[in-house]
FIZAVEX-431092 format. One record per residue (C-alpha): residue in one letter; chain; x, y, z; residue number from 0. Coordinates in nm, 3 decimals, padded with zeros to 5 digits. Layout:
<tiros>
<tiro><r>A</r><c>A</c><px>X</px><py>Y</py><pz>Z</pz><k>NUM</k></tiro>
...
</tiros>
This chain:
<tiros>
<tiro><r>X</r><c>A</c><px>04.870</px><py>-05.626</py><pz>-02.004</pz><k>0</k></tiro>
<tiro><r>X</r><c>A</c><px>04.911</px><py>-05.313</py><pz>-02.141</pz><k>1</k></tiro>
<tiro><r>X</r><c>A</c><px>05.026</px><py>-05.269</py><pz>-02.535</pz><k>2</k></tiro>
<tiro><r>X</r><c>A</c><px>05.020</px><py>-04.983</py><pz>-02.820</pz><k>3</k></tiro>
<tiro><r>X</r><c>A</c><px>04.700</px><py>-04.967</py><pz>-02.998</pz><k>4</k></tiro>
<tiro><r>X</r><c>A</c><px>04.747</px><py>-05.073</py><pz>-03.361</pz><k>5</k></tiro>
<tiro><r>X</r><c>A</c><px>04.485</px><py>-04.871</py><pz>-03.573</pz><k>6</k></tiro>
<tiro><r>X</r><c>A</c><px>04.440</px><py>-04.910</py><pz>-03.932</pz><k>7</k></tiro>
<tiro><r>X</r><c>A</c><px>04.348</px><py>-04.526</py><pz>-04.098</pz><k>8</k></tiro>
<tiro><r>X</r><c>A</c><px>04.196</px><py>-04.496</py><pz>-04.466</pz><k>9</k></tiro>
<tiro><r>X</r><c>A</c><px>04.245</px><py>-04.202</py><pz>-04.609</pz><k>10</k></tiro>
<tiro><r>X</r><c>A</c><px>04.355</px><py>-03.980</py><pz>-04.926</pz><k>11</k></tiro>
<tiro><r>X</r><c>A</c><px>04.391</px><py>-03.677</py><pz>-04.829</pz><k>12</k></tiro>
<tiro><r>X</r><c>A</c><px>04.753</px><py>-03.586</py><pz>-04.751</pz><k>13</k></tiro>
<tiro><r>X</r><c>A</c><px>04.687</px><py>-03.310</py><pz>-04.507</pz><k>14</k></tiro>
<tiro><r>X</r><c>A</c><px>04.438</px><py>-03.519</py><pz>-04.301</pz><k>15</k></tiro>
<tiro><r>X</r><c>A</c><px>04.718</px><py>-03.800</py><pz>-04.365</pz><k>16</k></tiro>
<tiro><r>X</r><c>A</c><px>05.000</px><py>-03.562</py><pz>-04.206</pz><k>17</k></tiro>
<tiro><r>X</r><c>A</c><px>04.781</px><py>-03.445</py><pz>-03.907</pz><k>18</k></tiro>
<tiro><r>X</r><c>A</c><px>04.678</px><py>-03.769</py><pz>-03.774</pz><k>19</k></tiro>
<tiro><r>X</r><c>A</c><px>05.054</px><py>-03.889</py><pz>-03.842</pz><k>20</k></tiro>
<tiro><r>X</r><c>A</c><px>05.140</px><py>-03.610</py><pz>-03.604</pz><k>21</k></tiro>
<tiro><r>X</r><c>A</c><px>04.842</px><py>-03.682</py><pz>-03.357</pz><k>22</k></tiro>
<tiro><r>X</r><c>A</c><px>04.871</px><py>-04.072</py><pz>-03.339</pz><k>23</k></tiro>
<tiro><r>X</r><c>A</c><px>05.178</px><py>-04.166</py><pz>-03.427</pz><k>24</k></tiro>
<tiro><r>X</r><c>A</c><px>05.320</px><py>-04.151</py><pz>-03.080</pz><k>25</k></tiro>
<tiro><r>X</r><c>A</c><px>05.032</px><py>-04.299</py><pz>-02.932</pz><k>26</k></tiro>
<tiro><r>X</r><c>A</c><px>04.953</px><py>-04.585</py><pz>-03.192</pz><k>27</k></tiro>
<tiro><r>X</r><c>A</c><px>05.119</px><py>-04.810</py><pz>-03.422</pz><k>28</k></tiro>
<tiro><r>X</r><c>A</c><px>04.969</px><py>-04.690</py><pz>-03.729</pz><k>29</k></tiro>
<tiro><r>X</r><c>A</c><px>04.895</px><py>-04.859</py><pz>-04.060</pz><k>30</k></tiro>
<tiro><r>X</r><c>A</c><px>04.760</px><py>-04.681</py><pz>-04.340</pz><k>31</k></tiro>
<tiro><r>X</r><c>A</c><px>04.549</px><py>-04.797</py><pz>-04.616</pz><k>32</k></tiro>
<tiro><r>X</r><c>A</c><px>04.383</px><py>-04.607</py><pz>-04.941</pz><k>33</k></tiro>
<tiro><r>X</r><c>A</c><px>04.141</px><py>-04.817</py><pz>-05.095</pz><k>34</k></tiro>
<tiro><r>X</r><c>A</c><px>03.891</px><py>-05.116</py><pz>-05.056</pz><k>35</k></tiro>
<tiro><r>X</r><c>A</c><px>04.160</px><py>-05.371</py><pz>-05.172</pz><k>36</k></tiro>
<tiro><r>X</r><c>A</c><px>04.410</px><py>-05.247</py><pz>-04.913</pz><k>37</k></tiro>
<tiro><r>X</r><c>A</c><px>04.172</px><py>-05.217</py><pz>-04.700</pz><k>38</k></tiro>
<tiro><r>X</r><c>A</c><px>04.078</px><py>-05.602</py><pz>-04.724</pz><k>39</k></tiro>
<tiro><r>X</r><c>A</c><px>04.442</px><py>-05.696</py><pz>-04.711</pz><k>40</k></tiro>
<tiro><r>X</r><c>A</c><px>04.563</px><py>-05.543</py><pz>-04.412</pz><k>41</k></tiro>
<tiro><r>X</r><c>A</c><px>04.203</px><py>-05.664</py><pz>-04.244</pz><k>42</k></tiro>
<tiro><r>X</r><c>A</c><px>04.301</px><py>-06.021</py><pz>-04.315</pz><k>43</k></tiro>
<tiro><r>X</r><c>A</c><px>04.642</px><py>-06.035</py><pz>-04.260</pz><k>44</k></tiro>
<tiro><r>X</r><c>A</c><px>04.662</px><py>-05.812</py><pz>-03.956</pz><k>45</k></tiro>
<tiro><r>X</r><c>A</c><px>04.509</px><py>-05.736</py><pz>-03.555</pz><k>46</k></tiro>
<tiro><r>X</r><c>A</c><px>04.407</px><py>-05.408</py><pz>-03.545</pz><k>47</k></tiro>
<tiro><r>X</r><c>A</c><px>04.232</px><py>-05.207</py><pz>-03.232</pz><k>48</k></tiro>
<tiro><r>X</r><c>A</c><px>04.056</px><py>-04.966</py><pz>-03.431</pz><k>49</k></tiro>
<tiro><r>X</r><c>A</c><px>03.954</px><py>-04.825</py><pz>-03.777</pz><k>50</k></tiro>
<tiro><r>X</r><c>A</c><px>03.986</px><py>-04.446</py><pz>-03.906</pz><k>51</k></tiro>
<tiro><r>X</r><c>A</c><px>03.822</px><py>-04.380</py><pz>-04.242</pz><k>52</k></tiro>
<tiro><r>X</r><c>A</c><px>03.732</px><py>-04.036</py><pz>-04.420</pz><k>53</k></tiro>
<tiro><r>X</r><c>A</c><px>03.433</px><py>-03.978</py><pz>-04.500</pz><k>54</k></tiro>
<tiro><r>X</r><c>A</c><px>03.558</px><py>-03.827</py><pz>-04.844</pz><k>55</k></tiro>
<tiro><r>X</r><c>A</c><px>03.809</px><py>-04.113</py><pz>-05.056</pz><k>56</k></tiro>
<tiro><r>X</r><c>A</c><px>03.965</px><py>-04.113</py><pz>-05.384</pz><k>57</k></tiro>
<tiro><r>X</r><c>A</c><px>03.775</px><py>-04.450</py><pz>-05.509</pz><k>58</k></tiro>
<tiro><r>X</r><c>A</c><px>03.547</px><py>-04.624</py><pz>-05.280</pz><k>59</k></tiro>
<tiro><r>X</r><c>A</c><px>03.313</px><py>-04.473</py><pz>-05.023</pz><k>60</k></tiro>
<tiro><r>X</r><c>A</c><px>03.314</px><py>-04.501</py><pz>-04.639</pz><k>61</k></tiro>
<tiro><r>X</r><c>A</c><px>03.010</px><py>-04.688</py><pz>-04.620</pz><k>62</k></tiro>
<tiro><r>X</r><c>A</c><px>03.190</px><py>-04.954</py><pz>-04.867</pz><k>63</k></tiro>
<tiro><r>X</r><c>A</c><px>03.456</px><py>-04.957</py><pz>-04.592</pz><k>64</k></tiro>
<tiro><r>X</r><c>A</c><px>03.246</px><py>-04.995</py><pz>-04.288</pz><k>65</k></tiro>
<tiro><r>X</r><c>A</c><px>03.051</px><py>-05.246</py><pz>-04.483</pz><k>66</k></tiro>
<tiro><r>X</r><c>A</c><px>03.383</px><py>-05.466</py><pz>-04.527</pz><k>67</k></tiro>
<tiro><r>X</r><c>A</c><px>03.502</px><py>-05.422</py><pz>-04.152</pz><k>68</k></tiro>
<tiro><r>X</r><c>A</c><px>03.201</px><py>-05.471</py><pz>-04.047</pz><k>69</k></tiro>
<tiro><r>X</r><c>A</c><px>03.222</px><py>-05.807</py><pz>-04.250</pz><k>70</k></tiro>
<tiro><r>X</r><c>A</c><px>03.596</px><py>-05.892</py><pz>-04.166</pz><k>71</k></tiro>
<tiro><r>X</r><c>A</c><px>03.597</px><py>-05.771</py><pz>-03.767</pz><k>72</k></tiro>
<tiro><r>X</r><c>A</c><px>03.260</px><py>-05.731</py><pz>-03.643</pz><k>73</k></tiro>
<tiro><r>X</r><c>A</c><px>03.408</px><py>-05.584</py><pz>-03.317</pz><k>74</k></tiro>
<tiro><r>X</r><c>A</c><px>03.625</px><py>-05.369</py><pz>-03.418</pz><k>75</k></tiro>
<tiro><r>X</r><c>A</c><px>03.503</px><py>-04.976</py><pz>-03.396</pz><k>76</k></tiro>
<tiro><r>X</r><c>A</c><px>03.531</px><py>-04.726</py><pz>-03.679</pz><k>77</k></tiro>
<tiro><r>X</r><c>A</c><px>03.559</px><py>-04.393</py><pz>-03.631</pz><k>78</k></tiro>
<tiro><r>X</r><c>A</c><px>03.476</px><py>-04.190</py><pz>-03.960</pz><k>79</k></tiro>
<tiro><r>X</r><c>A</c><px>03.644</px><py>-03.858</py><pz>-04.045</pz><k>80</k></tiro>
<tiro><r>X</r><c>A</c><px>03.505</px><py>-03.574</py><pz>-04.198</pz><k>81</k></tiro>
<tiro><r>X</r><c>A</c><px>03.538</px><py>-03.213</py><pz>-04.280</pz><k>82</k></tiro>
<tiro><r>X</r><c>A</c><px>03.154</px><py>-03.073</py><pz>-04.224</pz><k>83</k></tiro>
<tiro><r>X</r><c>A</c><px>03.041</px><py>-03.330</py><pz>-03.929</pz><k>84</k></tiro>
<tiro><r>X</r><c>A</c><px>02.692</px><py>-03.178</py><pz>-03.907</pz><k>85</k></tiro>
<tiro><r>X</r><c>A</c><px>02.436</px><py>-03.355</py><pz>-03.711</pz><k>86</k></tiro>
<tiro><r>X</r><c>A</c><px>02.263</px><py>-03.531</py><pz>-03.972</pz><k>87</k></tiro>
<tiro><r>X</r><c>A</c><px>02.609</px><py>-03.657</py><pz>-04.136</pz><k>88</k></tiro>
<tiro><r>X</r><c>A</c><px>02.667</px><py>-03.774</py><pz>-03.792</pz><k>89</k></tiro>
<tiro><r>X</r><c>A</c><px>02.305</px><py>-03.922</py><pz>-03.729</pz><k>90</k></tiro>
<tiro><r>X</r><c>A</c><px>02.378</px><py>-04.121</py><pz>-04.049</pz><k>91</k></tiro>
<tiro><r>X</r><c>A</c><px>02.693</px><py>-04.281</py><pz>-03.958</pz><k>92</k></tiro>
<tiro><r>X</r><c>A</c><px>02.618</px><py>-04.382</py><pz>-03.594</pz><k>93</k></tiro>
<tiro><r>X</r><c>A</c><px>02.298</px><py>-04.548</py><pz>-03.775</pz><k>94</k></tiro>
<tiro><r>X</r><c>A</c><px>02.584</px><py>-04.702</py><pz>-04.046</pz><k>95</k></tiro>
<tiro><r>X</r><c>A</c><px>02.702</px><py>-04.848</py><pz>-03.713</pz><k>96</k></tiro>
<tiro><r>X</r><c>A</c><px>03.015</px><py>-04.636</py><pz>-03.707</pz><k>97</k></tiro>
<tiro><r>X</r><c>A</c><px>03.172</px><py>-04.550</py><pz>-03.351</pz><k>98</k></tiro>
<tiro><r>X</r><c>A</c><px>03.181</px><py>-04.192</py><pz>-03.369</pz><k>99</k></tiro>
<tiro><r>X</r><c>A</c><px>03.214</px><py>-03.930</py><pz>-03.626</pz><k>100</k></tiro>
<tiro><r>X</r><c>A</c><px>03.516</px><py>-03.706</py><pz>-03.591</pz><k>101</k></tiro>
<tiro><r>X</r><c>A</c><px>03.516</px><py>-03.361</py><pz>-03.749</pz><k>102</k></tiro>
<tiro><r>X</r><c>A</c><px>03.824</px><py>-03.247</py><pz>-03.863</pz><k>103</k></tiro>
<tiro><r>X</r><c>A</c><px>04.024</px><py>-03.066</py><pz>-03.815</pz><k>104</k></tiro>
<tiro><r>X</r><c>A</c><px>04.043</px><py>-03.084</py><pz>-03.423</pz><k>105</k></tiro>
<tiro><r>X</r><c>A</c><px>04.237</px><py>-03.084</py><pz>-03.114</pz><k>106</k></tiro>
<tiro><r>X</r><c>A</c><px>04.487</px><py>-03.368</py><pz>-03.087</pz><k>107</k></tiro>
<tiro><r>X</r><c>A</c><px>04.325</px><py>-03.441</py><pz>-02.781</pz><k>108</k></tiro>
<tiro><r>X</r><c>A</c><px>03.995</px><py>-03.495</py><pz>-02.904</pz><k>109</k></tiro>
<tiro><r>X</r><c>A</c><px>04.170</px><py>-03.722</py><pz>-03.149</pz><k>110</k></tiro>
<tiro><r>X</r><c>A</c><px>04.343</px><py>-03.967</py><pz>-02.872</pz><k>111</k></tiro>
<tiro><r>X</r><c>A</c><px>04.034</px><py>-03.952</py><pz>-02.671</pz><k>112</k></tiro>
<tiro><r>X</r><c>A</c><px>03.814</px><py>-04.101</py><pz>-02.933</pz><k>113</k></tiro>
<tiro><r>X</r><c>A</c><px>04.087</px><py>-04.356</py><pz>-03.029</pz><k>114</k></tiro>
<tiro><r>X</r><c>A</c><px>04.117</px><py>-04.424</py><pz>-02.616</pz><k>115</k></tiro>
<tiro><r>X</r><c>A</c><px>03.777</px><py>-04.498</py><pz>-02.598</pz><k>116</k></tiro>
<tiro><r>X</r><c>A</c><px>03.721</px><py>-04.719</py><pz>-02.933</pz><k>117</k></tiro>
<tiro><r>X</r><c>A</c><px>03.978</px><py>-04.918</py><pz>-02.842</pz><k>118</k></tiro>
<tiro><r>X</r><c>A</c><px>03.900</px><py>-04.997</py><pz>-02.495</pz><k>119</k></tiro>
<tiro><r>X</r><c>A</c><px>03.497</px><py>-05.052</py><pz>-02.637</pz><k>120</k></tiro>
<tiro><r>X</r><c>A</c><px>03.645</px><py>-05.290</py><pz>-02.903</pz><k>121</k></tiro>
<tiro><r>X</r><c>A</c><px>03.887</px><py>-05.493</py><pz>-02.616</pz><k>122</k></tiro>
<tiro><r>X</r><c>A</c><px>03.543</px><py>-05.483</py><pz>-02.380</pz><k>123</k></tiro>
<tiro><r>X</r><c>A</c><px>03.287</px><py>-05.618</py><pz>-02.683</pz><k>124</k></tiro>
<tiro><r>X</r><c>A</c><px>03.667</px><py>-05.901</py><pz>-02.758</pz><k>125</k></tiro>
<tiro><r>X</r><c>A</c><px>03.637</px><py>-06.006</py><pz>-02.380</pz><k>126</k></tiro>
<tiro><r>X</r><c>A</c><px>03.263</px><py>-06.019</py><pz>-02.416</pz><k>127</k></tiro>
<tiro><r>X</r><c>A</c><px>03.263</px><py>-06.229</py><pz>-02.717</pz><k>128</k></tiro>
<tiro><r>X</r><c>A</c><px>03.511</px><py>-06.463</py><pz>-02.569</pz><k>129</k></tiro>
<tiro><r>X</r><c>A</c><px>03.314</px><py>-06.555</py><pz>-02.230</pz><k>130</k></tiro>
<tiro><r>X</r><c>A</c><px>03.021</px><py>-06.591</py><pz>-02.449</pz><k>131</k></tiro>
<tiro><r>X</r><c>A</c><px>03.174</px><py>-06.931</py><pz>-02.611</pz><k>132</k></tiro>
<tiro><r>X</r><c>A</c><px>03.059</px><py>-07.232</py><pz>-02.493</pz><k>133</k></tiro>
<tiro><r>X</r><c>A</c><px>03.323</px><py>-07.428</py><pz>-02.275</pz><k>134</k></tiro>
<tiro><r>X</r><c>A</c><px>03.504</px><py>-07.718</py><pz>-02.455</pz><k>135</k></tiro>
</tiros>
């Protein structure tokens, strides 16, 4: 059954804000989210497909961020965003256990195609999860 990815994005910036408005929006149900507290909120009371998170943030860092999703929806894939996305930035959040790194800006194709794929990873490592239980 097919449905619109709903992907929760943390970030500050209000130019990286506007373009992935632009790029997603159509694609995705979008919620947005600016700190660690919101963050945590939206986590508990909502289903989400995927995660976007700068790598820059007004108060809290990205690793704090993965660290709580991580904590709150082990399965659900984080891509982070950054400006510079040099190797070794990247090296360091694929180790953080981010998704993918994303450097910005980029084509809006590039954008859906990462969102595409983390959200049909996160629906695979769901089913997986779910066939793992034991029967009742």
């Amino acid at each position: 059954m097919f449905s619109v990815p709903r992907v929760l994005i943390c970030v500050c910036d209000a130019g990286q804000k506007a373009s992935l408005q632009q790029s997603l929006a159509p694609y995705a149900e979008l919620s947005w989210a600016c700190d660690l507290g919101e963050m945590a909120r939206r986590l508990e009371q909502e289903r989400f497909d995927a995660v976007f998170c700068a790598r820059v943030l007004c108060s809290d860092t990205w690793i704090e961020i993965m660290r709580l999703v991580q904590q709150s929806c082990p399965e659900l894939p984080i891509i982070i965003l950054s400006q510079t996305a040099d190797e070794q930035e990247w090296l360091e959040v694929l180790a953080a256990g981010a998704f993918d790194l994303l450097g910005l800006p980029c084509h809006e194709r590039t954008i859906l195609s990462v969102m595409e794929h983390a959200v049909a990873t996160g629906e695979a490592r769901a089913w997986h999860a779910a066939c793992s239980l034991p029967a009742a």
